[in-house]
N, C-alpha and C positions, 0 to 999 in steps of 0.2 A: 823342116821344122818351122812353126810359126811364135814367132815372140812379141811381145806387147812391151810399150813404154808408153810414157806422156809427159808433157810439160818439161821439155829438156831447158829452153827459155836461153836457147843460144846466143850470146852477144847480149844479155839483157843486164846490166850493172845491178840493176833492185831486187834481180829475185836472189842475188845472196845475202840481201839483207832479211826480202822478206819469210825466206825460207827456211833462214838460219841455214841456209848448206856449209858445210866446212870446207869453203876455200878462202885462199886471200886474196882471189883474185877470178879475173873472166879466164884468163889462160890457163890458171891452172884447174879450173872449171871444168876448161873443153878437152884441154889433155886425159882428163880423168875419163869425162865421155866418150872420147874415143879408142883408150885403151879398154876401158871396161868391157863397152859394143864390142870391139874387134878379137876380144877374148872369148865371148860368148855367141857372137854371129858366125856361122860359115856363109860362104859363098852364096850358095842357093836357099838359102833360108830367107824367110816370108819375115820384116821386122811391120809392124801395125804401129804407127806413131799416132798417139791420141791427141791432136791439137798441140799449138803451143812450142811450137818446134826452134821459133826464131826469134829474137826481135828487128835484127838485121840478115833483109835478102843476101846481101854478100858476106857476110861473116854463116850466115847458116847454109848456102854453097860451099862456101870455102873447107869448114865440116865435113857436112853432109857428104862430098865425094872423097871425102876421108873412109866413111864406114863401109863395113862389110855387108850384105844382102841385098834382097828387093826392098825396096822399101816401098810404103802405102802411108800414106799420111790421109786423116778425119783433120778435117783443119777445126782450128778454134778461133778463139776471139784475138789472138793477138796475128792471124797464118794470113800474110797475104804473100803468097808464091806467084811470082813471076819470074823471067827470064832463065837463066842457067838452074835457080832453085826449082823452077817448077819441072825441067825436065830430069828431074834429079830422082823423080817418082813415078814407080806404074802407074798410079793414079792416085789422086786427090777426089774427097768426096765432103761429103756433108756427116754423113749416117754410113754407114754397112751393116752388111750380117755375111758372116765368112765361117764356112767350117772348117774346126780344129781338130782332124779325126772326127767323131762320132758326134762332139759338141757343134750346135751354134752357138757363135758369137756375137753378142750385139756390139757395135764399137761406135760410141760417141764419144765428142770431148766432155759433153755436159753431165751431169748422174741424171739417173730416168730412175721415178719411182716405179711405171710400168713398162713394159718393153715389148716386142713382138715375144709370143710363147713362152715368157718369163713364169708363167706359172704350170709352163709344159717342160720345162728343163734346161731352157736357153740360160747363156751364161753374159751377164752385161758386163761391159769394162769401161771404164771411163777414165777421164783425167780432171782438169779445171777445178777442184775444190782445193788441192793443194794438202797439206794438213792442218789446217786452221777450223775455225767458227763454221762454217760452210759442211767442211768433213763432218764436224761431229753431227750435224743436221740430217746429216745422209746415213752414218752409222745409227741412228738412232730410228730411221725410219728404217732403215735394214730390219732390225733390232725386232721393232714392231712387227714388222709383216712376219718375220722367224714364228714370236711369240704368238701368231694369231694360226698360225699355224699353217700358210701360204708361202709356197715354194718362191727362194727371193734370194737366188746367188748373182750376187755382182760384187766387183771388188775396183778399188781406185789403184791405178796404174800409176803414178805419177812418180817421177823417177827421185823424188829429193826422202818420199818415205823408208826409214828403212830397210823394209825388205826389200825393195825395188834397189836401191843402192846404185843408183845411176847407171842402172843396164837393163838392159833388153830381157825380159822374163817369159818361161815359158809358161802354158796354161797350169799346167803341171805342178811350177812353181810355186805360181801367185795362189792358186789353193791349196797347198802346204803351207806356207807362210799365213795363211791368212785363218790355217783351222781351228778349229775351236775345242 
């Protein structure tokens, strides 16, 4: 099974201000992240991290060989994997396109308003807008392309929204959650 997350922002003090995530703390943060994951990962399941994984290499190692699956990390703006963290992953990239069953996926951290085959059926996922000012930027261009009548499914992965609920989601999911 393949699952998607993004922006877990492990060890990062500010994103539960800027988030508003409900904890009181980074520990109780990361316990939540790894129960969550560990609930919904099996063993050989494919998790897709969309950037944004860490802000400390050693505290997001320390994590990271906490969870269940393969992992694949799209790095972001905050992903500098080295040492124990980088071997922590099949692989690390920039972009991919991975199929999900019968879907392509596009997987960045950033929102694309066009994508490879995005108006053939591919499905883009992303992270990095969070849900603030930015989000609504993207929801609104979504919005548009819907209303003009151009195939345009993508959806923000970003674990502090809540459907995402700080875990791992399948494709499955994220377009239930997200229907209209």
């Amino acid at each position: 099974m393949d699952l998607y997350i993004s922006d877990l922002h492990l060890g990062h003090q500010n994103a539960l201000k800027f988030d508003n995530r409900p904890f009181e703390s980074l520990d109780e943060m990361h316990r939540t992240i790894i129960a969550n994951w560990n609930n919904a990962v099996c063993a050989d399941d494919c998790v897709y991290i969309l950037g944004d994984i860490t802000w400390n290499n050693t505290i997001g190692a320390e994590i990271i060989s906490q969870l269940k699956g393969r992992k694949f990390l799209i790095k972001g703006n905050h992903d500098r994997p080295n040492g124990k963290l980088k071997n922590l992953f099949e692989w690390i990239k920039d972009t991919a396109s991975v199929m999900d069953g019968n879907d392509q996926v596009i997987l960045s951290h950033y929102p694309m308003i066009c994508w490879q085959r995005s108006d053939h059926g591919s499905v883009h996922l992303y992270g990095h807008v969070h849900a603030g000012r930015d989000h609504r930027f993207v929801l609104a261009n979504h919005r548009a392309m819907l209303e003009a009548g151009i195939k345009h499914e993508c959806y923000n992965v970003g674990c502090m929204l809540p459907y995402m609920d700080f875990t791992p989601r399948t494709l499955a999911e994220i377009r239930a959650a997200n229907a209209v």
